[in-house]
C-alpha positions in Angstrom: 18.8 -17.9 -1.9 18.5 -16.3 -5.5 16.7 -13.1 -6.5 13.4 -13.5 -5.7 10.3 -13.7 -8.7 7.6 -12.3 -9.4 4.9 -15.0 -9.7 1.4 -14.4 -11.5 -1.6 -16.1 -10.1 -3.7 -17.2 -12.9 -7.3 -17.0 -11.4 -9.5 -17.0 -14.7 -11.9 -19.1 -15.3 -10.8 -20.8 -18.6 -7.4 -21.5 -19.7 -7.4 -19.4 -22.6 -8.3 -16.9 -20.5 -5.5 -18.0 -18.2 -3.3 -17.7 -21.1 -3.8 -14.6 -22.2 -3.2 -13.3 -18.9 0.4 -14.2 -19.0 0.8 -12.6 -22.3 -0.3 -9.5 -20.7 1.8 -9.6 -18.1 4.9 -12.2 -19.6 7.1 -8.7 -19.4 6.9 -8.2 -15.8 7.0 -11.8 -14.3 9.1 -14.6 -14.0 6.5 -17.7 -13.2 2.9 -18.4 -12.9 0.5 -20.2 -10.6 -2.1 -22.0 -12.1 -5.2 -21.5 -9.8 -7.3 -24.9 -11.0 -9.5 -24.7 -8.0 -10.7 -21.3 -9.7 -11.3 -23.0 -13.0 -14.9 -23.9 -14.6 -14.9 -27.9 -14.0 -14.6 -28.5 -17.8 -11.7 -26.9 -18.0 -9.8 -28.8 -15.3 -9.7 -31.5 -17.6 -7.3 -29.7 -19.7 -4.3 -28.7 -17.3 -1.7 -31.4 -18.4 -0.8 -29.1 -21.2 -0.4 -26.1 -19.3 3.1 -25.4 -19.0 3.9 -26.3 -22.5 1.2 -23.5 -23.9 2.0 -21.0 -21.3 6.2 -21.1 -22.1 6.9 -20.2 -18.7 7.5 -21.9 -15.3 4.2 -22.9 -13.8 3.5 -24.1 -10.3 0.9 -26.1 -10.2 -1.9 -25.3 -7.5 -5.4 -26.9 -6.8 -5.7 -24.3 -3.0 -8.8 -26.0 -1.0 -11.5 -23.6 0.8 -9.4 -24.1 4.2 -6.7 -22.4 2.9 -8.5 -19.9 1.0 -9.3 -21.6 -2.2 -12.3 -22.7 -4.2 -11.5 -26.5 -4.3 -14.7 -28.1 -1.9 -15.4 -31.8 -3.9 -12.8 -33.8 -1.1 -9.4 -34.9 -1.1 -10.2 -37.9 -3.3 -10.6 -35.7 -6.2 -8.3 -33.4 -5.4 -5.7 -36.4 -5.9 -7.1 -37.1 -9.1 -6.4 -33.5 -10.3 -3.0 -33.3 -9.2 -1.8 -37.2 -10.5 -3.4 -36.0 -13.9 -1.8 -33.3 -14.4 1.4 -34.5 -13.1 1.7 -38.2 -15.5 3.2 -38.4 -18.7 5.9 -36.2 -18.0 7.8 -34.8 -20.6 11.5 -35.2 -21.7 11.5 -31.3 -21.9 11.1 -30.4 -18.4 9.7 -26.7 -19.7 6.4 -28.7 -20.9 5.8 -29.9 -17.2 5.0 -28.0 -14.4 8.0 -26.3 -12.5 6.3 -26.7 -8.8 3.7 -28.4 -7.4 2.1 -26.5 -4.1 1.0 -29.4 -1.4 -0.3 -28.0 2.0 1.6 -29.3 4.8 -0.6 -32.1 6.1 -1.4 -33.0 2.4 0.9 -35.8 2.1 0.6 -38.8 -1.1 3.4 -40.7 -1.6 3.1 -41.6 -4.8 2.4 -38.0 -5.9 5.5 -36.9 -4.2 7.8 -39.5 -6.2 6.0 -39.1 -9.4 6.7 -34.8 -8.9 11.1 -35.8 -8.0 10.9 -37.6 -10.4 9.7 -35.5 -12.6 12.2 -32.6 -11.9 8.7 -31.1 -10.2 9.9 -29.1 -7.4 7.3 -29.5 -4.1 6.0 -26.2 -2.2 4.8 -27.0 1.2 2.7 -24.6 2.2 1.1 -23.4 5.6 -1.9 -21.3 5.6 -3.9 -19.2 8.1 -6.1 -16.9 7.0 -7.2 -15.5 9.6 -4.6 -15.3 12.4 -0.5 -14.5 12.8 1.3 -17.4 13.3 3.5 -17.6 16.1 7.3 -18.8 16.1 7.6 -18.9 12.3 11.1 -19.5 12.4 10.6 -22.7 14.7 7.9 -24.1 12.1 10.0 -23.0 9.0 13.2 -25.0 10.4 10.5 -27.7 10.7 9.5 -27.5 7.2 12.8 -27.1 5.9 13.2 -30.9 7.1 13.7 -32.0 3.4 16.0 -30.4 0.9 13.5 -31.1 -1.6 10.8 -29.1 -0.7 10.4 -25.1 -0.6 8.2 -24.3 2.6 6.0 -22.0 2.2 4.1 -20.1 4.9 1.5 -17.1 4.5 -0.9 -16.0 7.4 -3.3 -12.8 8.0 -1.4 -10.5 10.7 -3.7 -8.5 13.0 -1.4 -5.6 13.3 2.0 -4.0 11.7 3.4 -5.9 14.5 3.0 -8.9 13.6 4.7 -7.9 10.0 7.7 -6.8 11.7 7.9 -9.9 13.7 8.2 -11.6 10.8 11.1 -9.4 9.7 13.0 -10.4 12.7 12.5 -14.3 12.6 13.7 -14.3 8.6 16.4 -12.5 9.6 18.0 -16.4 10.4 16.9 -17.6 7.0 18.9 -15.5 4.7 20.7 -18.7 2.6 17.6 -20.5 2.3 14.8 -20.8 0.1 11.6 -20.2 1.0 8.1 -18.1 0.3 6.5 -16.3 3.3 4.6 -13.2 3.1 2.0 -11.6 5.4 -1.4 -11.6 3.8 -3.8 -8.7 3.4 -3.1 -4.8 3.1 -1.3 -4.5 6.2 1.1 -7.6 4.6 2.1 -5.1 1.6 5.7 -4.4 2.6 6.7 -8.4 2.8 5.1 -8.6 -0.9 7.3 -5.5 -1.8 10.5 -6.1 -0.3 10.7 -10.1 -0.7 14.5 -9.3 -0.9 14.4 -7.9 2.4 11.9 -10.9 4.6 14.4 -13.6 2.4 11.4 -14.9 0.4 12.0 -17.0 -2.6 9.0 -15.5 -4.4 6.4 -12.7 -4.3 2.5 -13.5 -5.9 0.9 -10.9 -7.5 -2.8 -11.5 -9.7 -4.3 -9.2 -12.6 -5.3 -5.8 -11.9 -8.4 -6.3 -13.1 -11.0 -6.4 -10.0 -12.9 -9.8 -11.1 -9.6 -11.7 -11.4 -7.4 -9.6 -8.7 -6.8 -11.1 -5.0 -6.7 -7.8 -3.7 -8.7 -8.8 -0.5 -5.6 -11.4 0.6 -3.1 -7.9 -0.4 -2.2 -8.7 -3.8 -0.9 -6.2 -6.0 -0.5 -6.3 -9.3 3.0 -7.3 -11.6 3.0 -4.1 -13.5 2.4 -1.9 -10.2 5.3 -3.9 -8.1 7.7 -3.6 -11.1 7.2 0.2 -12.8 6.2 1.5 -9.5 8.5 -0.3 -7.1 11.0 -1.9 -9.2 11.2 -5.1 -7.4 13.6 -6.9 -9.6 15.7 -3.8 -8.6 16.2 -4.2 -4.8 18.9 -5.7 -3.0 20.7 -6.3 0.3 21.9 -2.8 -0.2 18.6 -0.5 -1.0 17.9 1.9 1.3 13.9 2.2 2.6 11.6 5.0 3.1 8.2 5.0 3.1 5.0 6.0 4.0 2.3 5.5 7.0 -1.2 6.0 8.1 -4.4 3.9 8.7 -6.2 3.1 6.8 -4.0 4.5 3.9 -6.2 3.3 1.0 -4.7 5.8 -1.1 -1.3 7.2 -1.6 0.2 8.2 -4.8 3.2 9.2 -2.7 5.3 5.8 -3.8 4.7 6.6 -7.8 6.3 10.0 -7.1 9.0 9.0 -4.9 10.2 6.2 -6.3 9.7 7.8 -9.9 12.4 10.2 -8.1 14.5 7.7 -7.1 14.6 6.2 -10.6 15.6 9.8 -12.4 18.3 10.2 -9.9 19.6 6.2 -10.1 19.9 5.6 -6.4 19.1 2.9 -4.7 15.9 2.9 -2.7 12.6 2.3 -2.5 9.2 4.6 -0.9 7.1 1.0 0.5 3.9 2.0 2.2 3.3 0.3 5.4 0.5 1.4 6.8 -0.1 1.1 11.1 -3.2 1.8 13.4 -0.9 3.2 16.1 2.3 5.6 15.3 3.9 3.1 18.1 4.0 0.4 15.5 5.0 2.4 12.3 8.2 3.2 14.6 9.0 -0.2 15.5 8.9 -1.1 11.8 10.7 1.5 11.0 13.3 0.5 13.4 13.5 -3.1 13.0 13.9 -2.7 8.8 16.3 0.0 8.8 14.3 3.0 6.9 15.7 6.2 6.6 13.0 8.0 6.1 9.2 8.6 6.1 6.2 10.2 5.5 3.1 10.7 7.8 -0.4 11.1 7.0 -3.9 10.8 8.5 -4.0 10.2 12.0 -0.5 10.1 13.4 0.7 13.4 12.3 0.8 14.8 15.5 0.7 11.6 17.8 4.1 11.0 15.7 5.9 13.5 17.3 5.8 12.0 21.4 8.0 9.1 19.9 11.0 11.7 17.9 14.1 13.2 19.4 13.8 16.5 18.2 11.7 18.5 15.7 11.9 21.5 13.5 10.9 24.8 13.8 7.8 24.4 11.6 6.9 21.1 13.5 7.1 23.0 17.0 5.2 25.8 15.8 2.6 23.8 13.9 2.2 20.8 16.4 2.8 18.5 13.4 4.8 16.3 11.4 4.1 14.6 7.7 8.0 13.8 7.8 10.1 11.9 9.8 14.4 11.3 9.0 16.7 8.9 10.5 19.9 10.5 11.4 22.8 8.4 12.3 19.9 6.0 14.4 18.3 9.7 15.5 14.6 10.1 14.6 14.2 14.2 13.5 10.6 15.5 12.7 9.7 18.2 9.6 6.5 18.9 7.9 6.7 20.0 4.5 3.2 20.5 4.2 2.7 24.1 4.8 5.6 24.8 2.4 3.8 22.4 -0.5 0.1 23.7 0.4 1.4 27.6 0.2 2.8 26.6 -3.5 0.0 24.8 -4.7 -2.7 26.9 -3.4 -1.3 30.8 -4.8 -0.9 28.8 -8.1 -4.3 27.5 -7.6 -5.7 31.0 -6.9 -3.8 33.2 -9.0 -2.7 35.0 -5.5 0.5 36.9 -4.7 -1.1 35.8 -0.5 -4.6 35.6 1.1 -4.1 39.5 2.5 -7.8 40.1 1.3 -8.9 36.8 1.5 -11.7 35.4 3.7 -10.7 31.7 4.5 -13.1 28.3 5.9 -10.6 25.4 6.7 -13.0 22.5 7.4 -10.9 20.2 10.1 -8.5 21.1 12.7 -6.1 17.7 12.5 -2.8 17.2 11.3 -3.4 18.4 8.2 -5.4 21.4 9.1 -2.8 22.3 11.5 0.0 22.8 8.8 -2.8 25.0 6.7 -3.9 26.8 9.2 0.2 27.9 9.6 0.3 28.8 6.2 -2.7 30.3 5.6 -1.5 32.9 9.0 1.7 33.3 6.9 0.0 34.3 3.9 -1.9 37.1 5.4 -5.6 35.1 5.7 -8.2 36.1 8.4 -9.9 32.1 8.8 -12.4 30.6 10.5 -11.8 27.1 11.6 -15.1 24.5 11.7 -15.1 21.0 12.9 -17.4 18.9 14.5 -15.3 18.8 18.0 -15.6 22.7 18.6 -12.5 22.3 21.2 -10.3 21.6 19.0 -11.6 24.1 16.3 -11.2 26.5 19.4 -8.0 25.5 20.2 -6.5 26.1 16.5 -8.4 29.0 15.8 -6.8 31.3 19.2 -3.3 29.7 18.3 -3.4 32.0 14.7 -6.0 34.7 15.9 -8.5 33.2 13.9 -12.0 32.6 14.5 -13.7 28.7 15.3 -17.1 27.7 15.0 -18.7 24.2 14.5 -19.1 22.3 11.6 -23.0 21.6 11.3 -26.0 23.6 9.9 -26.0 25.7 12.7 -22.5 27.6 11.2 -23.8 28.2 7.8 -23.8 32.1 8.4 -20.4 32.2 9.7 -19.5 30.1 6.3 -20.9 32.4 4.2 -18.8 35.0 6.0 -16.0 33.2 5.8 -16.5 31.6 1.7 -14.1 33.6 -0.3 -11.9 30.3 -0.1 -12.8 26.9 1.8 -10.1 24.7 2.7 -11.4 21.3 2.9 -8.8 19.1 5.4 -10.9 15.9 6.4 -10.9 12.8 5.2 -14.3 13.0 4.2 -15.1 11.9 0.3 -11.3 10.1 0.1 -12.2 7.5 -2.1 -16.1 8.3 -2.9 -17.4 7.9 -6.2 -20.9 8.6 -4.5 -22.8 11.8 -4.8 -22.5 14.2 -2.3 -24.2 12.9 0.9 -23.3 13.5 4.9 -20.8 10.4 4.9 -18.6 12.3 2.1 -19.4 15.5 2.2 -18.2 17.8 5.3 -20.3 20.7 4.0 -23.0 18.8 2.6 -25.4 21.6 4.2 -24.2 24.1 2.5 -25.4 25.4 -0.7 -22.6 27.1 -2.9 -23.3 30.7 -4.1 -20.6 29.6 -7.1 -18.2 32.0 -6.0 -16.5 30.1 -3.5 -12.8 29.0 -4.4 -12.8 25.4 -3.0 -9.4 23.4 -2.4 -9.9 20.1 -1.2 -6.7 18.3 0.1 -7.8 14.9 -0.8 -6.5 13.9 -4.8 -8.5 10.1 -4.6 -11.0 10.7 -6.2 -9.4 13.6 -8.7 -13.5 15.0 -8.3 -14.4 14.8 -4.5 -17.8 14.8 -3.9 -18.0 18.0 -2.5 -15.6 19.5 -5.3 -18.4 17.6 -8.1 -21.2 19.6 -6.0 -18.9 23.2 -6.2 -18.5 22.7 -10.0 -22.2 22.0 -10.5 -22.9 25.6 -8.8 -19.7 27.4 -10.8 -17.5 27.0 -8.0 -13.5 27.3 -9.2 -12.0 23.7 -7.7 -8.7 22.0 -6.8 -7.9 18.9 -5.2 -4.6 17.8 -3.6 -1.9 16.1 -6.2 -0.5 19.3 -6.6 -0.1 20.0 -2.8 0.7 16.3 -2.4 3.4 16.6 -5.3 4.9 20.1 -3.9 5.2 18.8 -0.7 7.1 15.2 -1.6 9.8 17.5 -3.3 10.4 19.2 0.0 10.7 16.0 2.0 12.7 14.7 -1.4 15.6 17.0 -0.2 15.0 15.8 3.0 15.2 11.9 2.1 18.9 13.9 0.3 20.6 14.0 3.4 21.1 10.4 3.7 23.5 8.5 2.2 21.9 6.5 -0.6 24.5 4.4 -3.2 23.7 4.8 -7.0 22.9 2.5 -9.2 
């Protein structure tokens, strides 16, 4: 199998819209799909010329509403379509469409000759999008029946599980050519690392939200080649990554793979996010990474499934990183070291000696900040909503615990030189403050409150917008985030990564 491509669905409306979306992204990607079930119906008419306008390989695709498409006027028309755009083929094979995608039951002779002999090159595709499928390797072998054809399966998995399940089947498939990929967010590693699941293409579609498939996992060509330079990997690139759930938002691949660039070694940071830590491991296992970060909620459940942990780990009760050495899974956290930096340069502080601290939380997260706050010479008061575990926290470090409702606000104001906000409440919120983003949304700010909010998506958290509004000094969480990814950086170090 060659290098796999990066393939651009076109999902405008109009071809000249079509068009200029190439041109926008002609640096990045190697071939296009032509989406004509998501044209305007006048401008189906006008897909014969296609390839020759576009001046790149174009696979020809008219997806019907079963498999996820927009094409619903019957199989009849459908034909039309394709034998249209498909007759009067050109001596110049770069003015005719490259591939032709037909479903696997969607079989017409005569279109099938007329594409051969065209030099057309059939995809057979197999969709489900809804459900895993199960043995993909037995129904690839099945596909693979003609030499002619490129099967092609995609399907919607229910679980990390079923992404590393597909790992292991492909694992047979390595000399052939063929296009599989998980759909949806939890399918973002086989879109990624196409090299790695043996597929003969990846599909990306714009960034911009009208146009973007994001909802079927989709990134972007720009993102999966200046973030995760996937023309880059090979059989030889070493994997880290990232998990969590529902990790909507991680800059952490931008900064480690920016890393990996500046130091030319070979590796790429892939998120892949899990429900259960369980899972994260198994992909972990099954694909070989060396090394990765934890966030939001396994940073403590992580720890049952390593062989030994670090001081700061044992101490804390939990993890953000997790190395593979020589097949041996050894737990860090580099948090407390990252938050310490980013919140004295935050504050202007030499330590917190005179310093009256709220951490809002008592997770993972909090967990590593309430370590370093202790270290720093705080007195704190921990608040969440399950007063146990505020309790539980807040007698490990000597500090104080209350809960996190109205009924606390005096012990906030006692404790408001500095509130630590550790949740994930407002990750992602545009919104005004309100009780669904907003942890302290009871609380009115005096304006003198230092406020450092460990979420960086949005930059302005609802409840840092409502601290600014009332003169509060404010700080969200790329520095931490940023601090913190060196540390583990020097950790990814001790494996042995080849240059470029």
């Amino acid at each position: 199998m060659s290098k796999p491509l990066i393939c651009l669905c076109l999902t405008a409306p109009t071809v000249e819209q079509d068009l200029a979306l190439i041109e926008k992204y002609r640096k990045y990607i190697d071939l296009v799909e032509l989406r004509v079930d998501l044209l305007d119906d006048d401008e189906r008419l006008n897909i014969r010329t296609f390839p020759s306008k576009a001046n790149i390989p174009c696979i020809l695709t008219i997806r019907r509403t079963v498999d996820g498409g927009k094409f619903a006027e019957g199989e009849a028309s459908r034909s039309m379509l394709f034998a249209r755009a498909l007759a009067f083929a050109n001596e110049d094979s770069s003015k005719n469409f490259a591939y032709v995608d037909f479903e696997e039951d969607f079989h017409i002779s005569s279109l099938q000759d007329a594409a051969m002999a065209y030099g057309t090159k059939i995809i057979r595709s197999f969709h489900d999008m809804k459900n895993p499928i199960e043995n993909i390797g037995e129904k690839l072998r099945s596909m693979h029946a003609s030499r002619f054809e490129i099967p092609k399966i995609a399907f919607m998995p229910h679980s990390l599980k079923d992404v590393t399940n597909l790992y292991k089947e492909m694992q047979d498939f390595k000399g052939t050519d063929q296009i599989v990929c998980a759909m949806g967010p939890l399918g973002l590693p086989t879109r990624i690392l196409a090299e790695k699941f043996h597929s003969y293409l990846s599909y990306t579609s714009p960034a911009d939200l009208e146009l973007s498939l994001s909802d079927i996992g989709h990134t972007d060509p720009k993102t999966l080649e200046e973030i995760y330079h996937f023309h880059e990997i090979d059989e030889e690139t070493k994997l880290f990554g990232i998990t969590g759930w529902p990790l909507k938002y991680t800059s952490s691949p931008q900064i480690h793979n920016e890393h990996f660039l500046q130091t030319r070694q070979n590796a790429v940071y892939v998120p892949f996010k899990a429900e259960k830590a369980a899972e994260a491991f198994n992909f972990a296992t099954e694909l070989g990474v060396k090394g990765f970060s934890v966030t939001i909620p396994h940073k403590e459940d992580i720890i049952n499934y390593l062989f030994s942990v670090d001081k700061k780990v044992e101490e804390i009760g939990a993890c953000n990183t997790v190395i593979n050495e020589s097949g041996v899974w050894i737990g860090y956290n580099t948090d407390c070291v990252g938050f310490s930096k980013a919140l004295l340069e935050f504050t202007g502080l030499k330590n917190l000696k005179k310093t009256r601290v709220s951490i809002i939380g008592a997770g993972g997260a909090a967990k590593a900040i309430a370590y370093a706050v202790k270290k720093l010479g705080g007195k704190a008061c921990i608040f969440n909503r399950t007063v146990g575990k505020a309790r539980a926290l807040g007698k490990k470090y000597g500090f104080d615990y209350a809960s996190l409702g109205q009924e606390s606000i005096l012990t906030l104001k006692k404790y408001n030189d500095l509130i630590i906000q550790t949740t994930s409440k407002g990750m992602g919120s545009t919104e005004p403050s309100n009780s669904d983003n907003d942890p302290l949304w009871f609380y009115d700010f005096a304006g003198t409150e230092m406020i450092y909010d460990i979420i960086y998506e949005p930059t302005v958290t609802p409840i840092m917008a409502r601290g600014m509004k009332a003169g509060c000094k404010v700080h969200n969480g790329f520095t931490m985030l940023k601090y913190q990814g060196d540390e583990q950086f020097k950790l990814f170090q001790t494996v042995n990564i080849e240059k470029k």
